[in-house]
C-alpha positions as CSV (number, residue, x, y, z in Angstrom):
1,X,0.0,0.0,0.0
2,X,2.9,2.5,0.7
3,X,4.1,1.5,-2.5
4,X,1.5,2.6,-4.4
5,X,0.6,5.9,-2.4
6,X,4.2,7.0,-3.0
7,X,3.7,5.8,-7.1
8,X,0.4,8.6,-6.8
9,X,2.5,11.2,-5.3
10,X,3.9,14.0,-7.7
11,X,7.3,14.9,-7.7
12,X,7.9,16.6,-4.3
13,X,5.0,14.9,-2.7
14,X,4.4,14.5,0.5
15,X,2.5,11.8,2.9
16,X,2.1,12.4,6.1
17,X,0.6,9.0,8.2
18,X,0.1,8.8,12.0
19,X,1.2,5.1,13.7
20,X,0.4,4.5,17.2
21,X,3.4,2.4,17.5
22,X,4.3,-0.6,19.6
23,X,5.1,0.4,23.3
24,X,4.8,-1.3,26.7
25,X,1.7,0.9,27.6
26,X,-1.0,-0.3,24.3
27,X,-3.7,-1.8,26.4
28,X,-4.1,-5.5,26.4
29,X,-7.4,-5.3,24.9
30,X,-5.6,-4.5,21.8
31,X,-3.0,-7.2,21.8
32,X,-5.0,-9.8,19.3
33,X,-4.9,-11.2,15.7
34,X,-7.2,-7.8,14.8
35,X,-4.0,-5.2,15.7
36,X,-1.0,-4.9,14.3
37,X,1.4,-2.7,16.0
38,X,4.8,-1.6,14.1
39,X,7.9,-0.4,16.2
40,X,9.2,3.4,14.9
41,X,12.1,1.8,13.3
42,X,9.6,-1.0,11.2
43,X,7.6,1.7,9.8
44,X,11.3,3.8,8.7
45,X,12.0,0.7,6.8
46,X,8.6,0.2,5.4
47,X,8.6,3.9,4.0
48,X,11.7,3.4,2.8
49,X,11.7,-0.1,1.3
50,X,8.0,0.8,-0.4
51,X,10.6,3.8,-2.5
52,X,10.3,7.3,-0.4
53,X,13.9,8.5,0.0
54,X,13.0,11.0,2.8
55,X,11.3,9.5,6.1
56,X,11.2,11.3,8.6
57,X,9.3,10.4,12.4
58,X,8.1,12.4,14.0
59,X,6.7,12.3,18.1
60,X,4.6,14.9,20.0
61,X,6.1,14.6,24.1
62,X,3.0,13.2,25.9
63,X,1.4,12.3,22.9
64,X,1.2,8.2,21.8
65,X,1.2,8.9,18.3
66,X,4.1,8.7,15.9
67,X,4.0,10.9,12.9
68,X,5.9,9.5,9.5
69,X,6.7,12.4,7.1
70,X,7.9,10.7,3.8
71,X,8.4,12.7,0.5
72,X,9.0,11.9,-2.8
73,X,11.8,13.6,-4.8
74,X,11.2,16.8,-7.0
């Protein structure tokens, strides 16, 4: 799916996801087949390997989501 959002973006383009990421404090109601929870370095290499050459995370202090900036080249 990354792969193809990053094929849709223009030159320059950016996507901007959020990821609650994997961290001791996800409540165990959420720790099932249904979830899937990436750590930040797993969805770096996701970005990357799916063909954006800039990735860049970023976290909001007191906040449990993790922000992934990835652009495509001009």
């Amino acid at each position: 799916m990354l792969r193809q959002l990053g094929e849709a973006l223009r030159p320059g383009g950016r996507l901007v996801l959020a990821f609650r990421p994997d961290a001791p404090d996800v409540p165990e109601r959420f720790r099932d087949e249904t979830y899937r929870f990436y750590t930040a370095e797993e969805i770096r290499t996701m970005a990357l390997l799916a063909g954006f050459p800039d990735v860049r995370l970023v976290t909001i202090p007191e906040q449990p989501v993790l922000w992934v900036v990835a652009e495509q080249t001009a």
